[in-house]
C-alpha positions as CSV (number, residue, x, y, z in Angstrom):
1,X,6.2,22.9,9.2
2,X,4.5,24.6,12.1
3,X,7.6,26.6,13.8
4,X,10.0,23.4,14.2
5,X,6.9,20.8,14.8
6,X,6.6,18.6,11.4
7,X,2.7,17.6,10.9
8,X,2.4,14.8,8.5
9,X,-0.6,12.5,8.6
10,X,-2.9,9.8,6.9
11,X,-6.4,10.2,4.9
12,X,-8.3,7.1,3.9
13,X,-11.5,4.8,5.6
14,X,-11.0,2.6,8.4
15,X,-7.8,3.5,9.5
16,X,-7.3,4.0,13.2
17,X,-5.8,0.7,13.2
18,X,-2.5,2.2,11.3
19,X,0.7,1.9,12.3
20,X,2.0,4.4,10.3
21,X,2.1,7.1,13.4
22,X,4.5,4.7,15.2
23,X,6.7,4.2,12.3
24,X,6.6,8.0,11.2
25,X,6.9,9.5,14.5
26,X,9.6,7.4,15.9
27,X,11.2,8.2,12.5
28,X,11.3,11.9,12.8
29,X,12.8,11.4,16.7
30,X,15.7,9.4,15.3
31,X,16.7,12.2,13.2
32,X,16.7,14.6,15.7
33,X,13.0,16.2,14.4
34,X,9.6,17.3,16.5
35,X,6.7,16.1,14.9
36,X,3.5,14.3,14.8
37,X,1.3,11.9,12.4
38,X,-2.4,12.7,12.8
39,X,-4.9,10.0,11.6
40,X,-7.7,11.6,9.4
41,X,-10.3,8.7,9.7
42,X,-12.9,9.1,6.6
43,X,-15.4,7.4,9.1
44,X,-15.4,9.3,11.8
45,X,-15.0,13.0,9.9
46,X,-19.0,12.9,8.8
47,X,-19.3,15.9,6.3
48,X,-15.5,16.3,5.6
49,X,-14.7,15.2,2.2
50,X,-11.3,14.4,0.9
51,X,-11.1,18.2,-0.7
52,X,-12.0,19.4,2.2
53,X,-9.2,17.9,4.4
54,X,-6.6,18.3,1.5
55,X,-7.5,21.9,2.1
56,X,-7.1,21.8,5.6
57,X,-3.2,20.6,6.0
58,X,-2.5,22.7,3.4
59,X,-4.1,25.9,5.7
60,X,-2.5,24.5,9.1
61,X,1.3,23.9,7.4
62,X,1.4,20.0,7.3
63,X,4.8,18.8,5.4
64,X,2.9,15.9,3.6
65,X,0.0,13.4,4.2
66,X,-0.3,10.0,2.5
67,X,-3.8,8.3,1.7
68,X,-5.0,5.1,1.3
69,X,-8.5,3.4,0.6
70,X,-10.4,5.1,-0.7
71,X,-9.1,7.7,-1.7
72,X,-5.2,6.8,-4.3
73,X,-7.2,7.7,-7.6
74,X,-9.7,10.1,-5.6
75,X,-7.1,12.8,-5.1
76,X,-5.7,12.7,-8.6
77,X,-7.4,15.9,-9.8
78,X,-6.8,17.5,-6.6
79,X,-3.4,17.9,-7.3
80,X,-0.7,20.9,-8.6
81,X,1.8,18.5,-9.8
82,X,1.5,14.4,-9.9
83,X,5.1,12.4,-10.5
84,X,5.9,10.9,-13.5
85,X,5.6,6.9,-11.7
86,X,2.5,8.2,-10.0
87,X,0.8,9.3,-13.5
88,X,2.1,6.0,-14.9
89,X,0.4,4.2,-12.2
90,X,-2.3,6.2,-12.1
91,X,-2.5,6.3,-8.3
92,X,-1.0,8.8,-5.7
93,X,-0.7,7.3,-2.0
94,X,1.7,9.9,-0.8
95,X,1.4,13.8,-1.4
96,X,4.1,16.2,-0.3
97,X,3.3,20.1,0.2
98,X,5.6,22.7,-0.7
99,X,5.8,26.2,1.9
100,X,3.8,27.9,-0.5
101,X,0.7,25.4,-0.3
102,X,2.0,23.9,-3.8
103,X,0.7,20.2,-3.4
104,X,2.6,17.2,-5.3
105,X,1.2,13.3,-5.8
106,X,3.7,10.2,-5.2
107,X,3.8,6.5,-5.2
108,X,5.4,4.6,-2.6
109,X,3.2,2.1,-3.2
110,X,5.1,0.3,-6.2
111,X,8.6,0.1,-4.3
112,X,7.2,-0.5,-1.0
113,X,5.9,-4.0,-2.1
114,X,9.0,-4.5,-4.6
115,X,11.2,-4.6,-1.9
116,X,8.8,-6.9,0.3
117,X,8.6,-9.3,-2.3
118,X,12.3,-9.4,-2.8
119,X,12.8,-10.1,0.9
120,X,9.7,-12.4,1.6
121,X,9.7,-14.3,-1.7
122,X,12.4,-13.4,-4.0
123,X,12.7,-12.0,-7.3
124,X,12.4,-15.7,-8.8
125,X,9.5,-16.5,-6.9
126,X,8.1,-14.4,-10.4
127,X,10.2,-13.4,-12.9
128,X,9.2,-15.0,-15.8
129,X,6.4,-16.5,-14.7
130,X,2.2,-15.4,-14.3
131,X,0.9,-13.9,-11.6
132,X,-2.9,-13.3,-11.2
133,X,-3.4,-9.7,-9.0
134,X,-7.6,-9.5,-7.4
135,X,-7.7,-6.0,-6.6
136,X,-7.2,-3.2,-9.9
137,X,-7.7,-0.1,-7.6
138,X,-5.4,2.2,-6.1
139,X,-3.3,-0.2,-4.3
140,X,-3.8,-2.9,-7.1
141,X,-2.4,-0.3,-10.1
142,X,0.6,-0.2,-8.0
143,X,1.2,-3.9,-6.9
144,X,0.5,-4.5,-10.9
145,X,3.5,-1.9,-12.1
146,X,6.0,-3.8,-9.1
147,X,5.0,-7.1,-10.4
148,X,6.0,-5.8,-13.8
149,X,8.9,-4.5,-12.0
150,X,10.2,-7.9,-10.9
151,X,9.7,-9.4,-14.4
152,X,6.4,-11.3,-14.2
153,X,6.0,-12.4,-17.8
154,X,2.0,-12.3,-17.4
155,X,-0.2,-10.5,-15.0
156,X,-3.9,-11.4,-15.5
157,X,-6.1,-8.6,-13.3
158,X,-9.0,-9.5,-11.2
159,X,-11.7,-6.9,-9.9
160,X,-15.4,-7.4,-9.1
161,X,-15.6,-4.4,-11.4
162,X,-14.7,-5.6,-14.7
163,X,-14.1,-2.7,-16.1
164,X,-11.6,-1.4,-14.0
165,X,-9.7,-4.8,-14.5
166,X,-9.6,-4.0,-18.0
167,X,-8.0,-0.5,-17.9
168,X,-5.7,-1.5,-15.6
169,X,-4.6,-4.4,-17.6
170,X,-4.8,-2.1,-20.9
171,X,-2.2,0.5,-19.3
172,X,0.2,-2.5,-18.5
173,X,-0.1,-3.5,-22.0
174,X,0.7,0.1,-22.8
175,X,4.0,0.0,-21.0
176,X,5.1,-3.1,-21.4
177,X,3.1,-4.9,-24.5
178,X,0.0,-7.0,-24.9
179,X,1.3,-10.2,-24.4
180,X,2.0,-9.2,-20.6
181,X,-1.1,-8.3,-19.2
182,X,-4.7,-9.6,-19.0
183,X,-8.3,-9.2,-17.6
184,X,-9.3,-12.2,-15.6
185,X,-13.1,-13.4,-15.3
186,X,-12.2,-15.8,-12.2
187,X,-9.4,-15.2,-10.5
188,X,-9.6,-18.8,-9.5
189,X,-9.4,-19.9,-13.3
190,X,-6.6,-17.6,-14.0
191,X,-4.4,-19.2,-11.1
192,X,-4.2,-22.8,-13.1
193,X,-1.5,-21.7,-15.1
194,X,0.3,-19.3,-12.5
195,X,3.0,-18.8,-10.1
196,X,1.0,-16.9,-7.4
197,X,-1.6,-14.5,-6.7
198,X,-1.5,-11.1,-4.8
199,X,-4.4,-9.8,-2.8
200,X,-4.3,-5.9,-3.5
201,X,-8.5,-5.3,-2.2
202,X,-9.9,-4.3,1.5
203,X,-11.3,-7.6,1.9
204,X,-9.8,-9.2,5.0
205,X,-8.6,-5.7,6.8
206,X,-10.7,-5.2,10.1
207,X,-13.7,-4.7,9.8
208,X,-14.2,-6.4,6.1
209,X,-14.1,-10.1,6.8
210,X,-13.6,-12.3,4.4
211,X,-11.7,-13.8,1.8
212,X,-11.1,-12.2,-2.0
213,X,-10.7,-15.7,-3.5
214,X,-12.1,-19.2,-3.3
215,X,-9.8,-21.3,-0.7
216,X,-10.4,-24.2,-2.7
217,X,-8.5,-22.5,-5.5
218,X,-5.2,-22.2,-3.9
219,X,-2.7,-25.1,-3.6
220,X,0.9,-25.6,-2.2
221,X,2.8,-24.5,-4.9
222,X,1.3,-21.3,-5.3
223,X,2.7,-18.1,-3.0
224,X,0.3,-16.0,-1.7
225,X,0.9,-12.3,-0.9
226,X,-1.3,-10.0,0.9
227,X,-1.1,-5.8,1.1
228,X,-3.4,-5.9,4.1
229,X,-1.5,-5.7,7.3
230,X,-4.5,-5.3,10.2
231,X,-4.9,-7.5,10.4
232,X,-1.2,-9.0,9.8
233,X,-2.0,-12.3,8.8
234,X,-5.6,-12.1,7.3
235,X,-7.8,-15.1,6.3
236,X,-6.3,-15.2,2.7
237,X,-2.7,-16.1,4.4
238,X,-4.0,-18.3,7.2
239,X,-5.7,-20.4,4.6
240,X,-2.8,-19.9,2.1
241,X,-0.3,-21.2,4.7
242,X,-2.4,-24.0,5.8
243,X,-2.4,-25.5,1.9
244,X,1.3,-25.2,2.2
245,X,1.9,-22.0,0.8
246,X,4.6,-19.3,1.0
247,X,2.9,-16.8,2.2
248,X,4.2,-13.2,2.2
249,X,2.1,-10.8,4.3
250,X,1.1,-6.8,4.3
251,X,4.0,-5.8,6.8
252,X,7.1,-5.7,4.6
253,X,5.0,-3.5,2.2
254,X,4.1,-1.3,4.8
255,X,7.4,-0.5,5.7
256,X,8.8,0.2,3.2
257,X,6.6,2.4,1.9
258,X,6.6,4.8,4.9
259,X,10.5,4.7,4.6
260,X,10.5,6.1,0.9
261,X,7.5,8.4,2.0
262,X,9.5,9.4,5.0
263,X,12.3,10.5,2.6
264,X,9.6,12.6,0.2
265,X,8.1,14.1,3.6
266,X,11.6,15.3,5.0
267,X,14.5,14.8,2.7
268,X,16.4,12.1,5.0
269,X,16.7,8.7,4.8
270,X,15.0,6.4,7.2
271,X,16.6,3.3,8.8
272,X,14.5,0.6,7.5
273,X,15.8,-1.8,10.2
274,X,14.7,0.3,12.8
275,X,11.8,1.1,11.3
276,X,10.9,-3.1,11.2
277,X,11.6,-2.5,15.0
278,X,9.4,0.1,15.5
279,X,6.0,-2.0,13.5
280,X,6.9,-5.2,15.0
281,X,6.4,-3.6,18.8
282,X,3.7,-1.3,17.5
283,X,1.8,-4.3,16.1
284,X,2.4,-6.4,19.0
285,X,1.0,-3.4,21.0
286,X,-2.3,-2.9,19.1
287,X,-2.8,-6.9,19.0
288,X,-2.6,-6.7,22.8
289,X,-5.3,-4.0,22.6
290,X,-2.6,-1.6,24.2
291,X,-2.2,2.1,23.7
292,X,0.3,2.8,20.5
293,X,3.9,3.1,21.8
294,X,6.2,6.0,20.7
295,X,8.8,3.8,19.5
296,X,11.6,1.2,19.8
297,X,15.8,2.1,19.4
């Protein structure tokens, strides 16, 4: 807190196409607090580092930041205090900061795609079944735990770096035994025997065209779920949706996580309706190339 002005804010690459100062903003108006979400773009801060910025809200009084790409395992060591489902993930994309500077790591991550995937695509859409996840960074350790979450019998982890794809899938095993959890050479192989596939890498966002899997490997009774939300429907879910599958898309994750970040930022609880509100003109907004609005009631 600066006087009675709340500063949160974001820290990650490529990011000034976030929504997240719509949703958080109009969020602290609705409960009656001045504030304001500042964008700390990797991209366009030459010479400022992640330490160096962590350092920085601390100094000015910010309640909170969250990060993103690249930066959920990057702050790890950073950190006074890390929460026990952040450690278990091993990824922090939301960090609160006490009055007296004391910085703590969460994970909003892991529910905010939980509860998207209940809406979207439903519990069953999984439970039970395998699931093959391209994407074992930050963002990818905590899609992996929600998948566990919703009772995927098998996740088999994709990631160009094979290495990270097997400690990933080694710290599922951990939790919840070998049998659920696997390293996958070709994603595209892996999805033969499963349900769906999530999409937990940059590739697709603005600016990083693309597609993280063969199109030829998906067919219609696959679902298809993406954690990138600019743009909202990426290549991944336009080609997804044109074989005929469900398709579930970045928004619903995005949402939700700034709701249970909202909570860690100020204590209150955030109306997740009104929130959908708020992204749904915001997004419309930045598609038409228009200035970011402050909000919807």
């Amino acid at each position: 807190m600066t006087g009675q002005h709340k500063l949160i804010g974001l820290v990650g690459a490529n990011i000034m196409a976030s929504l997240s100062p719509a949703l958080h903003e109009d969020a602290l108006a609705a409960a009656g607090l001045r504030g304001s979400y500042h964008l700390m773009d990797l991209d366009r801060l030459p010479g400022r580092t992640l330490e160096s910025l962590l350092a920085a809200v601390r100094e000015v009084g910010f309640a909170g930041i969250n990060v993103t790409f690249p930066c959920k395992q990057a702050i790890l060591p950073l950190l006074d205090e890390i929460s026990a489902e952040a450690r278990e993930i091993g990824a922090v994309n939301t960090v609160t900061i006490a009055a007296d500077g004391r910085t703590c790591g969460h994970n909003t991550d892991r529910t905010g795609f939980r509860r998207s995937f209940e809406e979207g695509l439903g519990r069953a859409s999984v439970e039970g079944r395998e699931a093959v996840l391209v994407g074992a960074g930050g963002a990818g350790r905590a899609v992996a735990f929600a998948l566990m979450d919703l009772g995927a019998a098998v996740v088999h982890v994709h990631d160009v770096d094979a290495g990270r794809a097997g400690s990933l899938a080694a710290d599922l095993a951990r939790h919840y035994g070998a049998a659920r959890s696997r390293p996958a050479a070709s994603p595209a192989q892996a999805l033969a025997e499963a349900a769906g596939v999530v999409n937990a890498t940059p590739i697709g966002m603005t600016g990083i065209p693309g597609m993280p899997l063969p199109a030829e490997a998906l067919h219609a009774r696959l679902w298809v779920a993406d954690v990138i939300y600019s743009p909202v429907e990426t290549e991944l879910v336009l080609a997804a949706r044109a074989k005929g599958c469900r398709t579930l898309t970045g928004a619903g994750m995005c949402i939700h996580q700034a709701a249970e970040a909202f909570r860690l930022f100020t204590g209150l609880s955030a109306d997740v309706e009104r929130m959908r509100r708020v992204f749904a003109a915001a997004l419309a907004r930045r598609d038409a190339g228009l200035a970011p609005a402050a909000g919807v009631s």
